[in-house]
MITOR-153607 format. One record per residue: residue in one letter; x negated, y, z of N, C-alpha, C in turn. Coordinates in nm, 2 decimals. Layout:
# MITOR-153607
[A [X Y Z] [X Y Z] [X Y Z]],
...
This chain:
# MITOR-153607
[X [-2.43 -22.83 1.75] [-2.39 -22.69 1.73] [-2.24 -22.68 1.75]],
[X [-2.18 -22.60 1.82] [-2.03 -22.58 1.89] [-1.96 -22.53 1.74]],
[X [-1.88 -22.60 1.65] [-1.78 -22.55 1.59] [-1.73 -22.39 1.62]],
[X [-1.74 -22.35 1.48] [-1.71 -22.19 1.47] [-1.59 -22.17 1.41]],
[X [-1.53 -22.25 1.41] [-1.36 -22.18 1.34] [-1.27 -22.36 1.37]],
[X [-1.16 -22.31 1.39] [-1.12 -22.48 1.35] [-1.10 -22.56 1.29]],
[X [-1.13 -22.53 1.14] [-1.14 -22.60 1.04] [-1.30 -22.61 1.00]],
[X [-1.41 -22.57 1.09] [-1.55 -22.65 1.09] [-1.55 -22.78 1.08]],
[X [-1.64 -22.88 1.05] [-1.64 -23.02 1.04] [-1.77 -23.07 1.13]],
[X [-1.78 -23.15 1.22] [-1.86 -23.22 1.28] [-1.99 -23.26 1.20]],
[X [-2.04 -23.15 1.13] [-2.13 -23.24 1.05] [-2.25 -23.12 1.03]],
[X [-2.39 -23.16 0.98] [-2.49 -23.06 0.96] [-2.52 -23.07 0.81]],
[X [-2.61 -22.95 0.76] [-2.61 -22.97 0.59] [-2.57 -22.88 0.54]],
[X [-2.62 -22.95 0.38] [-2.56 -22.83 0.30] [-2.37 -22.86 0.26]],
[X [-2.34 -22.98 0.29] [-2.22 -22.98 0.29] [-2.09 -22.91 0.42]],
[X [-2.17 -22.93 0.51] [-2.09 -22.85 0.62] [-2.11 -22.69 0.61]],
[X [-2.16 -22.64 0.56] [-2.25 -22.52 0.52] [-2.18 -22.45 0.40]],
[X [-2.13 -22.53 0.30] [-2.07 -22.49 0.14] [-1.89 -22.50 0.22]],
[X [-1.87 -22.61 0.27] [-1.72 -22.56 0.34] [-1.71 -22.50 0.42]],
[X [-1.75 -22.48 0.55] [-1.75 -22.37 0.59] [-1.75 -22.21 0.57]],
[X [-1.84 -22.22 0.45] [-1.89 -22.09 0.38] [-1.76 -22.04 0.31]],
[X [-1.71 -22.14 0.26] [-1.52 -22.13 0.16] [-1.43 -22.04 0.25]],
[X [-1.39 -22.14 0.40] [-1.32 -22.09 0.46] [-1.20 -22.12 0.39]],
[X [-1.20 -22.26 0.33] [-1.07 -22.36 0.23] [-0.91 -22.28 0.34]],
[X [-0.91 -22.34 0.45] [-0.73 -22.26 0.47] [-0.74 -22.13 0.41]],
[X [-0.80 -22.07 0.48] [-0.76 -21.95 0.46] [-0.78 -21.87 0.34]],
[X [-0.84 -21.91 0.28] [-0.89 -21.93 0.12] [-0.77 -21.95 0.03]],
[X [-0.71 -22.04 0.06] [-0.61 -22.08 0.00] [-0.47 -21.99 0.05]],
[X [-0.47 -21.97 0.20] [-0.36 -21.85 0.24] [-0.32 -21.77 0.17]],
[X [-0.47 -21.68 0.12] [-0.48 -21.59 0.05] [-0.49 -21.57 -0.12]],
[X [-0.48 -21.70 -0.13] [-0.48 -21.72 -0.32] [-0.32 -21.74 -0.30]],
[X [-0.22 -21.84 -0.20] [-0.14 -21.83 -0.20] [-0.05 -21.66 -0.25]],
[X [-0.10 -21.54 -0.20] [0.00 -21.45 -0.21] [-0.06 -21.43 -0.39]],
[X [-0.15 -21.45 -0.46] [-0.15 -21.45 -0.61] [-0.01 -21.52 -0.66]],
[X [-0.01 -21.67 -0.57] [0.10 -21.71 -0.64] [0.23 -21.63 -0.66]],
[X [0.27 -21.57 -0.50] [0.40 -21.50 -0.44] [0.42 -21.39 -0.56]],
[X [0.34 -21.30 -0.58] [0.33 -21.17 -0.63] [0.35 -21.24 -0.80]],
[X [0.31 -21.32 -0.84] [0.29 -21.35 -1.03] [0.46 -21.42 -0.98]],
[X [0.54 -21.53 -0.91] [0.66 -21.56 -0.89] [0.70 -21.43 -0.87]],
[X [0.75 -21.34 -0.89] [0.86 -21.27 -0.83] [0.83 -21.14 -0.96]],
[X [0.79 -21.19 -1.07] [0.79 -21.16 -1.18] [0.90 -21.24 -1.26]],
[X [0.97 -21.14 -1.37] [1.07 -21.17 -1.42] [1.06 -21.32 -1.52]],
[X [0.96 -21.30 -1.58] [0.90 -21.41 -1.64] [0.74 -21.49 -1.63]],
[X [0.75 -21.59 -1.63] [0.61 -21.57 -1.57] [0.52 -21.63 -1.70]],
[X [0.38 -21.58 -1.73] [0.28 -21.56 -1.81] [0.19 -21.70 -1.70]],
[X [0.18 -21.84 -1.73] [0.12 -21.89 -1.66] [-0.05 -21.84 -1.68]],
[X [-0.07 -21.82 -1.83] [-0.22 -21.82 -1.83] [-0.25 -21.74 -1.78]],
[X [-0.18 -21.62 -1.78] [-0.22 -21.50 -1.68] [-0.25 -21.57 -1.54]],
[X [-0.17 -21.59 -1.49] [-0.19 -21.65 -1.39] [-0.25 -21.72 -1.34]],
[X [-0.34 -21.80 -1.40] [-0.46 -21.89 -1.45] [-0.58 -21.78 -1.41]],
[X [-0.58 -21.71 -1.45] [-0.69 -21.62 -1.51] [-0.66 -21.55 -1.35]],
[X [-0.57 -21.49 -1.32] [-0.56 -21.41 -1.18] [-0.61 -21.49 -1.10]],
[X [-0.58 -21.60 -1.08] [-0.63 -21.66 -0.92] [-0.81 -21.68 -0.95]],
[X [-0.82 -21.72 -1.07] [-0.98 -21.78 -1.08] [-1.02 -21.62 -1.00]],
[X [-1.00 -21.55 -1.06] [-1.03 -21.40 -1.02] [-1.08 -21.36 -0.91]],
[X [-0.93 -21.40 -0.83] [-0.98 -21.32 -0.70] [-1.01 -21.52 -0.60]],
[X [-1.06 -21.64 -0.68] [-1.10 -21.74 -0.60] [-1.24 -21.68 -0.58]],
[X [-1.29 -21.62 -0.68] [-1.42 -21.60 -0.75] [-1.46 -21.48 -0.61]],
[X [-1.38 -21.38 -0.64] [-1.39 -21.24 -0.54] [-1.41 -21.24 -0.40]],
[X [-1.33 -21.31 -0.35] [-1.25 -21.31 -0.21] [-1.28 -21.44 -0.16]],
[X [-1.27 -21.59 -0.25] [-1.29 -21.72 -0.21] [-1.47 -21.72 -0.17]],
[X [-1.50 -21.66 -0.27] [-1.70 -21.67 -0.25] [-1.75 -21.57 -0.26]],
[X [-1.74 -21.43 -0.37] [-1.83 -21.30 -0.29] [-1.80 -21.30 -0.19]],
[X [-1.67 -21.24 -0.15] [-1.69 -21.17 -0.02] [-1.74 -21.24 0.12]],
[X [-1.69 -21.40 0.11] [-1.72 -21.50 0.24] [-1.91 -21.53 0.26]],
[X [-1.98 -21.53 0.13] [-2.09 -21.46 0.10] [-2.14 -21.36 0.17]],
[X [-2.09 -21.26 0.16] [-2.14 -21.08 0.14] [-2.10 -21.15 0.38]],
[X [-2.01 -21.16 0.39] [-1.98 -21.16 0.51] [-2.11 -21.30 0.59]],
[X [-2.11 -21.35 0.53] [-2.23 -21.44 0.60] [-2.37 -21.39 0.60]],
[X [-2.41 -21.32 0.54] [-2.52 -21.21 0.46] [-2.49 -21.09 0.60]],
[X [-2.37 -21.05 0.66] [-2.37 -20.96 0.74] [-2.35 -21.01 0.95]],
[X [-2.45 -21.09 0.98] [-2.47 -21.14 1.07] [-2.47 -21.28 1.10]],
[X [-2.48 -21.37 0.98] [-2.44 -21.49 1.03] [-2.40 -21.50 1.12]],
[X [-2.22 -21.50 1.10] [-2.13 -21.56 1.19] [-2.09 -21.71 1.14]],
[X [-2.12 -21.78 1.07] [-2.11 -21.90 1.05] [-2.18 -22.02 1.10]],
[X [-2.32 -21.95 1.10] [-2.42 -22.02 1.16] [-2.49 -22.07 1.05]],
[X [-2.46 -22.07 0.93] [-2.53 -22.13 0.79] [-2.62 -22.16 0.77]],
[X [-2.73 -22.25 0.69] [-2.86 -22.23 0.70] [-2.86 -22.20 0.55]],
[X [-2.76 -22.15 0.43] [-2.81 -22.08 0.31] [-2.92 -21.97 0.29]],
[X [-3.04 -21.99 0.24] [-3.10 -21.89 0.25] [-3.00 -21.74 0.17]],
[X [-3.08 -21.63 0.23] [-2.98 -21.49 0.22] [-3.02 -21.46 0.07]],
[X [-3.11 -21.53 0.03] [-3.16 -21.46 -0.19] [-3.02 -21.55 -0.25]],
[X [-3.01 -21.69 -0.19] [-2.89 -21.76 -0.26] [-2.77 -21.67 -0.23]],
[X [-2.70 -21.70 -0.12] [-2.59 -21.59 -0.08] [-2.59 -21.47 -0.18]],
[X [-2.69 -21.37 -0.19] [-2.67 -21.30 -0.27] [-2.65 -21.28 -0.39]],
[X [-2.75 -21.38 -0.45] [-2.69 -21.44 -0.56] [-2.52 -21.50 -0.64]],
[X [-2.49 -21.58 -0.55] [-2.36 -21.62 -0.51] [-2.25 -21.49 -0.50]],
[X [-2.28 -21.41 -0.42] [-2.17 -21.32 -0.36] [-2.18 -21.23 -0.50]],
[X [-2.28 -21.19 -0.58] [-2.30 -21.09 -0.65] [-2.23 -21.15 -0.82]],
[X [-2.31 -21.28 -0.83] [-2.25 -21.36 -0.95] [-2.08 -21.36 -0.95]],
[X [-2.06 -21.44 -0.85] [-1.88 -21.42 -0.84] [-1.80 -21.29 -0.86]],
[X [-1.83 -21.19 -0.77] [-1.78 -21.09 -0.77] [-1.81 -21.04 -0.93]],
[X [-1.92 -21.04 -0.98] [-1.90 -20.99 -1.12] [-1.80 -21.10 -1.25]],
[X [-1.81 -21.21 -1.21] [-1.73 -21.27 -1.25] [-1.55 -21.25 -1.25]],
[X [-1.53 -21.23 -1.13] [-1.41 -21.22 -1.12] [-1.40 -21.03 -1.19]],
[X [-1.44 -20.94 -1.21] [-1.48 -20.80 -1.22] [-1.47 -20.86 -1.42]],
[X [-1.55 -20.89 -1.46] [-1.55 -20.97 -1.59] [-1.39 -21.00 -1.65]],
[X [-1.31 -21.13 -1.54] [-1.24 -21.15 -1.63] [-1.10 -21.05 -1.60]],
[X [-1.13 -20.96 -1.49] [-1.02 -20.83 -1.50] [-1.05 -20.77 -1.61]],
[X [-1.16 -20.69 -1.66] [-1.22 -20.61 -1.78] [-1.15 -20.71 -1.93]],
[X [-1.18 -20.84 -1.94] [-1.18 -20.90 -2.07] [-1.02 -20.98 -2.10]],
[X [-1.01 -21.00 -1.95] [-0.85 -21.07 -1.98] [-0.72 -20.96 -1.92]],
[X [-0.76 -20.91 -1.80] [-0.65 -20.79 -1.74] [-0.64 -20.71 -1.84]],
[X [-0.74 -20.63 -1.82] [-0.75 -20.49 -1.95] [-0.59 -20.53 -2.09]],
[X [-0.64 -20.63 -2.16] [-0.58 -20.69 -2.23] [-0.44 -20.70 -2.22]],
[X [-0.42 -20.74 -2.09] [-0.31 -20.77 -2.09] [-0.18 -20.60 -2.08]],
[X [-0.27 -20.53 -1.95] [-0.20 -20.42 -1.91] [-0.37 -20.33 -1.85]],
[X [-0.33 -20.20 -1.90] [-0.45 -20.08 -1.83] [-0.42 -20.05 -1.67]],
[X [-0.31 -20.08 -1.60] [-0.26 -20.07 -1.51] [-0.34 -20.17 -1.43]],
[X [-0.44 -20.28 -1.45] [-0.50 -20.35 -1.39] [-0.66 -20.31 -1.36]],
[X [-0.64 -20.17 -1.42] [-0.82 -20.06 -1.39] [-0.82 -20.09 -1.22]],
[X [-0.69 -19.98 -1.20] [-0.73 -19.98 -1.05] [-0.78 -20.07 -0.95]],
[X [-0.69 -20.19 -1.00] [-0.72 -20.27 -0.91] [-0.88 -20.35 -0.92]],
[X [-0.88 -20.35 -1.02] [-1.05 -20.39 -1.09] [-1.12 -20.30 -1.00]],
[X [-1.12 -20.17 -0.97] [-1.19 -20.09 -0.90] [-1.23 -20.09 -0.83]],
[X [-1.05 -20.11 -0.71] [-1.05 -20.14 -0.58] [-1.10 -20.24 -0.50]],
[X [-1.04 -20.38 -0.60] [-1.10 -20.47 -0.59] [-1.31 -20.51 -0.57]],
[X [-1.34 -20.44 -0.69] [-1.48 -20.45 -0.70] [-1.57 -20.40 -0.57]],
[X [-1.50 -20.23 -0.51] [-1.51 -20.16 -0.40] [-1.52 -20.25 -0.30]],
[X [-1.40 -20.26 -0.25] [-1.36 -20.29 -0.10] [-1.41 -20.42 -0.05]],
[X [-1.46 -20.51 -0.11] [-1.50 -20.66 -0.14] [-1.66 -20.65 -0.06]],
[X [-1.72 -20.51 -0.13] [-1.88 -20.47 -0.07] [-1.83 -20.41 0.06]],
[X [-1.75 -20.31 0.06] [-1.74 -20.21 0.17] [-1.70 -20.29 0.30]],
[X [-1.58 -20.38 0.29] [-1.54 -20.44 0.42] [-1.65 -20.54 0.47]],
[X [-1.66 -20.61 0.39] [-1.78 -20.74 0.44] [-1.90 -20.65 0.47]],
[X [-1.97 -20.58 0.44] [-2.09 -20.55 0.44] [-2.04 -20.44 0.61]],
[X [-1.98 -20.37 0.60] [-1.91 -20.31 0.76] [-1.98 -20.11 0.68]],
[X [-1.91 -20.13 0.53] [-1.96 -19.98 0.55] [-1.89 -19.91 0.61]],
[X [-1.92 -19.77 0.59] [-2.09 -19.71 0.61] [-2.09 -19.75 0.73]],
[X [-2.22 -19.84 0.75] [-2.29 -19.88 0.89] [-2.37 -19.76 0.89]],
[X [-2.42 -19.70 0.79] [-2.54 -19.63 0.84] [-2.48 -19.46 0.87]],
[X [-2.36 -19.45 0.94] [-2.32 -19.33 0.99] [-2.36 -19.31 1.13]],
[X [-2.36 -19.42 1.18] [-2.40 -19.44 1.29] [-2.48 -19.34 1.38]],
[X [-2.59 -19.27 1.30] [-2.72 -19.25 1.33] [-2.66 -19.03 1.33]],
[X [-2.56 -19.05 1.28] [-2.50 -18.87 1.32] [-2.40 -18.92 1.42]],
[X [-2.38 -18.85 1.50] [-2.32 -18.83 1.62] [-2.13 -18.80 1.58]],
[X [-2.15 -18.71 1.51] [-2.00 -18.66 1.48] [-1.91 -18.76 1.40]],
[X [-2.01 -18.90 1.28] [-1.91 -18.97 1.19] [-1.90 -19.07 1.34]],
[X [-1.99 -19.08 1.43] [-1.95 -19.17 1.53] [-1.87 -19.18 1.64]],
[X [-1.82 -19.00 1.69] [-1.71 -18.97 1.77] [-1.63 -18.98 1.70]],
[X [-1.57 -18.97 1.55] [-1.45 -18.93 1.49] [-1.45 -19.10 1.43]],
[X [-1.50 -19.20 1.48] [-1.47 -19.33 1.46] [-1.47 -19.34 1.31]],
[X [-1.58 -19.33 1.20] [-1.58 -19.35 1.11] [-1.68 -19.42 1.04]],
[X [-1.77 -19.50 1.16] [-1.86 -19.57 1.17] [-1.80 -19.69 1.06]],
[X [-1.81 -19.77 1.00] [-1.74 -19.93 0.99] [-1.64 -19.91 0.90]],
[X [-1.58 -19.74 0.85] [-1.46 -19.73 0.83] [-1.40 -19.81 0.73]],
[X [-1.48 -19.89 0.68] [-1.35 -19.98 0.57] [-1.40 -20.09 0.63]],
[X [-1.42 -20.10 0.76] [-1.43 -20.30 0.80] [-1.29 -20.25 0.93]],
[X [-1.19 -20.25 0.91] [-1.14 -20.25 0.98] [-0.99 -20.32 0.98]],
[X [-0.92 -20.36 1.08] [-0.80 -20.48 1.03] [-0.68 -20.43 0.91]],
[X [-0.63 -20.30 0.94] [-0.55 -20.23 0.82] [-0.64 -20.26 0.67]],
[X [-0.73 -20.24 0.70] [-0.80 -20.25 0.54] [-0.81 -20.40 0.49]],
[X [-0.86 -20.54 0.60] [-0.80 -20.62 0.62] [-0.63 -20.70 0.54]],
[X [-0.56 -20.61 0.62] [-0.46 -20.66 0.55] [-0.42 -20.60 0.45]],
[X [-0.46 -20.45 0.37] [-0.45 -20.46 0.24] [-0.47 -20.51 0.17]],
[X [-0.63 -20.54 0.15] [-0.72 -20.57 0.07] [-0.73 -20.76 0.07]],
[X [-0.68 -20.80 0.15] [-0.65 -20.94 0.17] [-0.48 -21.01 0.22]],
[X [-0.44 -20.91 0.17] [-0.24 -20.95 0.20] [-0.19 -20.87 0.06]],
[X [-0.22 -20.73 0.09] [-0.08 -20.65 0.00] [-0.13 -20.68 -0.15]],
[X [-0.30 -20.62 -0.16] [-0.35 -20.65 -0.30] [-0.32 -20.78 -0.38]],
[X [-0.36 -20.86 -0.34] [-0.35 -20.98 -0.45] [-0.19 -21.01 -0.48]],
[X [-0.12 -20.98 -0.40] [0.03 -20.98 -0.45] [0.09 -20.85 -0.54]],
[X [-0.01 -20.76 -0.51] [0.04 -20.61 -0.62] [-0.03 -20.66 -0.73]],
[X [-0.11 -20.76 -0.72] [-0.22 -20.73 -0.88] [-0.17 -20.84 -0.96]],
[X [-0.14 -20.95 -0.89] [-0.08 -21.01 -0.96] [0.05 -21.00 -1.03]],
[X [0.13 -20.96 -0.94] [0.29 -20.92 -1.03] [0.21 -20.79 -1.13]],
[X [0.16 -20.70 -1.10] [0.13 -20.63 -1.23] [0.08 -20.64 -1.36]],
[X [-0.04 -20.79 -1.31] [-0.07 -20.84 -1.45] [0.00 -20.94 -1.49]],
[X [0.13 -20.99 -1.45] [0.24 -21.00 -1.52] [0.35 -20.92 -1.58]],
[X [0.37 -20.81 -1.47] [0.46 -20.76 -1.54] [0.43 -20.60 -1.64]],
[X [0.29 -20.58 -1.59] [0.29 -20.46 -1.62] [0.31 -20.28 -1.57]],
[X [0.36 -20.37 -1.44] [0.47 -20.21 -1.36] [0.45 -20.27 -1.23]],
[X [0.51 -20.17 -1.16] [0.52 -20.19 -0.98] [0.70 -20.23 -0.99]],
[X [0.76 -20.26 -0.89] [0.90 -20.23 -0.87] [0.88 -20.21 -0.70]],
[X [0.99 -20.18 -0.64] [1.01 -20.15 -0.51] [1.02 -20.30 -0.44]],
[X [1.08 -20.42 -0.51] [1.03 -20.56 -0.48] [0.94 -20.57 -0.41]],
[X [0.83 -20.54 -0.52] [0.71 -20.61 -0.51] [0.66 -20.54 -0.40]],
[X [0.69 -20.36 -0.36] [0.61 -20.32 -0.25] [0.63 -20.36 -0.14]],
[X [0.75 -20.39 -0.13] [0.84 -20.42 -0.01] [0.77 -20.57 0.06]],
[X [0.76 -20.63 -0.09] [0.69 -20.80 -0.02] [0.52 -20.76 -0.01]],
[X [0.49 -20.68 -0.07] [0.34 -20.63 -0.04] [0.32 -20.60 0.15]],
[X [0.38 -20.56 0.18] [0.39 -20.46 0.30] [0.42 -20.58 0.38]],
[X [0.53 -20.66 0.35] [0.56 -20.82 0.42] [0.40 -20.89 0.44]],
[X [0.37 -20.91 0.31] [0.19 -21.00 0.33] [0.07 -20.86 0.40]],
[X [0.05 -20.74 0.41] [0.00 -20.68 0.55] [0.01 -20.72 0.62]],
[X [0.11 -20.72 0.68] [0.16 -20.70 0.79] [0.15 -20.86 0.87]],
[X [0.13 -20.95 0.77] [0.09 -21.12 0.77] [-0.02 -21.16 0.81]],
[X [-0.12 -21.09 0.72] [-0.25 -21.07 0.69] [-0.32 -21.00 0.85]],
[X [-0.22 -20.90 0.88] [-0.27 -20.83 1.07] [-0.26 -20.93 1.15]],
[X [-0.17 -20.99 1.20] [-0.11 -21.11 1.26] [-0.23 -21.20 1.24]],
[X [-0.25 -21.29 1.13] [-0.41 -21.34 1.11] [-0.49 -21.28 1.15]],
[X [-0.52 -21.18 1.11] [-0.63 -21.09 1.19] [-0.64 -21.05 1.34]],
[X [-0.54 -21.07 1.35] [-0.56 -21.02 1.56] [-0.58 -21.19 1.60]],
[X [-0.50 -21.30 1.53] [-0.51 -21.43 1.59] [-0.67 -21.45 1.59]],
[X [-0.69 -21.46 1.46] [-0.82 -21.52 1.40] [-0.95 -21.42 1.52]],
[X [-0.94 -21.30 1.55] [-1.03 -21.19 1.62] [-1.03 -21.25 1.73]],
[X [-0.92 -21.30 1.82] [-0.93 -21.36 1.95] [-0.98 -21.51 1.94]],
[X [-0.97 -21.58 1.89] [-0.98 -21.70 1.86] [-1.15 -21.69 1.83]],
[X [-1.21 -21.63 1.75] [-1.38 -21.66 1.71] [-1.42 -21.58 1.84]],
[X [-1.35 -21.47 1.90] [-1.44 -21.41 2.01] [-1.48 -21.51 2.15]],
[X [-1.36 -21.64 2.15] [-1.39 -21.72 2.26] [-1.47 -21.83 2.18]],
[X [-1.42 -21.87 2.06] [-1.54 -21.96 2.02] [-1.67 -21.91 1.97]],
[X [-1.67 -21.82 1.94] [-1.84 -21.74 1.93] [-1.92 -21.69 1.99]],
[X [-1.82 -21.63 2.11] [-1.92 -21.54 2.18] [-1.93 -21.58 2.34]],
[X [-1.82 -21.64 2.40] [-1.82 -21.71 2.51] [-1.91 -21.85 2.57]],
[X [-1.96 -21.85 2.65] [-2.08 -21.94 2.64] [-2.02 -22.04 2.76]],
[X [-2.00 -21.95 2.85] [-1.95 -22.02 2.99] [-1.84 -22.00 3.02]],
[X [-1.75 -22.05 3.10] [-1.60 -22.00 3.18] [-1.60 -22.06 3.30]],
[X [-1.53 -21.98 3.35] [-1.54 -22.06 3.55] [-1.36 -21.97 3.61]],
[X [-1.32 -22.07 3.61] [-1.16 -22.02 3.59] [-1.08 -22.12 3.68]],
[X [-0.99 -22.09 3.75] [-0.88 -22.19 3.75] [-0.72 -22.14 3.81]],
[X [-0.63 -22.18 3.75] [-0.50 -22.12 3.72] [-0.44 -22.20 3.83]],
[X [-0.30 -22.18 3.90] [-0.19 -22.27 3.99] [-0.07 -22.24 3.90]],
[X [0.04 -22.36 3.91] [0.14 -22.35 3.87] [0.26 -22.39 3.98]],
[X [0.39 -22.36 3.94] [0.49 -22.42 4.08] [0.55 -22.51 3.96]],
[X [0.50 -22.59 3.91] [0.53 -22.73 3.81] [0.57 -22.77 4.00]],
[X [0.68 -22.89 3.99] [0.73 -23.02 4.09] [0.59 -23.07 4.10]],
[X [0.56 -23.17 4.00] [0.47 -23.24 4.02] [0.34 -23.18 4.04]],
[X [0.26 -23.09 4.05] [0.13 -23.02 4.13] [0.15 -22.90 4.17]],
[X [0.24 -22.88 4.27] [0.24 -22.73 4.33] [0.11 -22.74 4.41]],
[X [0.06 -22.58 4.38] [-0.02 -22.51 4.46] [-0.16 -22.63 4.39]],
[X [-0.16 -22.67 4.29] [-0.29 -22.75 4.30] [-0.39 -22.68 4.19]],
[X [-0.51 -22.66 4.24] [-0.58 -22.56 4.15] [-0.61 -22.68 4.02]],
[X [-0.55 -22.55 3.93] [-0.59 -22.61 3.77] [-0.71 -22.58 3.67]],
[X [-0.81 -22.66 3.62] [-0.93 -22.57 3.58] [-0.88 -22.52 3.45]],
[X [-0.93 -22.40 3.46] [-0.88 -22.28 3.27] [-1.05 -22.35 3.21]],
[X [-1.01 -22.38 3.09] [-1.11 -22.43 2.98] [-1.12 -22.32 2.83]],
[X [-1.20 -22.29 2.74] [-1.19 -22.17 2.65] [-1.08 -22.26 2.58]],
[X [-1.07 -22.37 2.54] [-0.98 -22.45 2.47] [-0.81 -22.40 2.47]],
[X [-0.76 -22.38 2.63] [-0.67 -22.38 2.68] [-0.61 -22.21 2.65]],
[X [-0.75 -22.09 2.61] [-0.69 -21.99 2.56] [-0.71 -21.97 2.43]],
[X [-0.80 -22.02 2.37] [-0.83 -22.11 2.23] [-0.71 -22.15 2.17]],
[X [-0.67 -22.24 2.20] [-0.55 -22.36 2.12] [-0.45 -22.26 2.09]],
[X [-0.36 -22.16 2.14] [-0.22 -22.13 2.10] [-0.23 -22.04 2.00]],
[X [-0.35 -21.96 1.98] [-0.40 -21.86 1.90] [-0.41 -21.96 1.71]],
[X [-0.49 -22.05 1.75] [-0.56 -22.15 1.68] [-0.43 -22.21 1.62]],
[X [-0.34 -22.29 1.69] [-0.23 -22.34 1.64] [-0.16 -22.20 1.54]],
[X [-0.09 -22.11 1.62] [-0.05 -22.06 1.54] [-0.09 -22.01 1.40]],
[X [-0.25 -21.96 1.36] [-0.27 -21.97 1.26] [-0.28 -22.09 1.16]],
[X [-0.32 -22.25 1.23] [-0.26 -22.32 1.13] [-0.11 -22.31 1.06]],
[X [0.01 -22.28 1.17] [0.10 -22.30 1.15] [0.15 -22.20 1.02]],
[X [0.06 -22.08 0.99] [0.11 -21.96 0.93] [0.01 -22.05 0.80]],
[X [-0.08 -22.11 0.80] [-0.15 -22.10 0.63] [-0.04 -22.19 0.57]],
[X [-0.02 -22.31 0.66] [0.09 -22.42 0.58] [0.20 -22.33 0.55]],
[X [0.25 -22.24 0.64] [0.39 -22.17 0.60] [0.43 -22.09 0.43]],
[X [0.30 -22.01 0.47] [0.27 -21.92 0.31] [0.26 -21.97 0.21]],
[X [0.16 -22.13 0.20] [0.11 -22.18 0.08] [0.28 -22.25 0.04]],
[X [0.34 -22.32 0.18] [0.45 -22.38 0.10] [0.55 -22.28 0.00]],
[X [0.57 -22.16 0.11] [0.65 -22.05 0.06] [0.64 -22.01 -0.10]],
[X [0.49 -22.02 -0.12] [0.44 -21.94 -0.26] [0.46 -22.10 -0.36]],
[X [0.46 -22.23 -0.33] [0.46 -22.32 -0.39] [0.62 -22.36 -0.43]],
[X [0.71 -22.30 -0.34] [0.84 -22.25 -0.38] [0.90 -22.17 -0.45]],
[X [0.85 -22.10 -0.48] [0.89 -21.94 -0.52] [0.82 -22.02 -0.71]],
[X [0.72 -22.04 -0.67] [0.64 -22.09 -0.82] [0.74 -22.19 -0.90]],
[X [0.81 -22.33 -0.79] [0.90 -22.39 -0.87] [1.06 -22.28 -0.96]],
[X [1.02 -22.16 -0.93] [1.17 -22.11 -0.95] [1.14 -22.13 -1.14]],
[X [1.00 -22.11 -1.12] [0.96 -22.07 -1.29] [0.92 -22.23 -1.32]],
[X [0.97 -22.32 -1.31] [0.93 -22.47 -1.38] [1.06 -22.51 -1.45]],
């Protein structure tokens, strides 16, 4: 079976199947901005902090990568879909749970995001409303899919978990925190257009029949064969280059508070 992402593993099972399913970098990319958002809090509350990441590891780390394997296996998995759902539905109420019993607590300003969170987690993975489809007008006015789309993407997986966390430390918004919110968007798009090109040649391309010339000295004019690898790799690099970047960044920002 052809590896579906580049951090796939050469292997069959339920072990290749349970990592895969995580989606560990990018997993961690995105628990990284929990850190960013609770650091750039005046003081930091670690147990809060504690309690935030399990949250959204629970949400985002396994509902939604769930709810998204449940909506066409693109992974290739062999979990049956009663587990997944299980899984996607347990977590998500879990993480929903310890916003209600430990957020609440802390600050009421953490409703919304309980909300939004609980929302958008079903809506983007699952591609609602799919079923607009079927009227003509939500389909010319492009409203088919409307919350599976890359903007909601990088809200809902950039700006959020850095607004929710500095809030369930601090209580409040500041213009900081929006400013660095709109930074991890805007992060979070960039992964999104990489990551979109990158699975479209390893998922969906089957064959290539290609070949490029260069005026390199050493092979002018000599036909070069194009491989998916060769438009593959730069896309692929760069997103490794961006998970190491952020997790270090947020692992910096965290020593300010040691």
């Amino acid at each position: 079976m052809a590896e579906v992402a580049w951090y796939d593993i050469k292997s069959k099972g339920w072990l290749r199947d349970l990592l895969i399913l995580l989606h560990l970098p990018y997993t961690l990319w995105h628990l990284a901005y929990v850190f960013i958002g609770a650091a750039l809090a005046p003081m930091m509350n670690w147990e809060t902090l504690g309690w935030t990441l399990l949250a959204f590891f629970l949400g985002m780390g396994i509902g939604a990568h769930c709810l998204d394997e449940l909506n066409g296996r693109p992974l290739r998995t062999k979990i049956p879909g009663v587990l997944l759902w299980v899984l996607a539905v347990v977590s998500i109420l879990g993480a929903i749970s310890i916003g209600v019993l430990v957020g609440v607590r802390e600050s009421v300003w953490v409703i919304p995001c309980i909300v939004f969170g609980g929302f958008i987690v079903f809506a983007y993975n699952l591609e609602w409303p799919r079923d607009w489809a079927r009227f003509g007008l939500f389909r010319e006015l492009g409203l088919v899919g409307f919350f599976h789309r890359d903007i909601w993407f990088g809200f809902a997986w950039g700006a959020f978990p850095v607004l929710t966390a500095y809030i369930a430390q601090t209580h409040t918004l500041s213009l900081t925190i929006i400013l660095v919110a709109v930074a991890c968007l805007g992060y979070s798009l960039v992964q999104r257009m990489l990551s979109t090109q990158a699975r479209f040649w390893r998922r969906k391309v089957f064959m290539l029949e290609g070949h490029y010339f260069t005026d390199a000295p050493l092979e002018p004019n000599r036909p070069i064969v194009l491989t998916k690898q060769d438009i593959i790799k730069p896309a692929e690099v760069a997103l490794q280059c961006m998970t190491w970047t952020v997790i270090v960044a947020a692992l910096g920002l965290l020593l300010l508070h040691i």
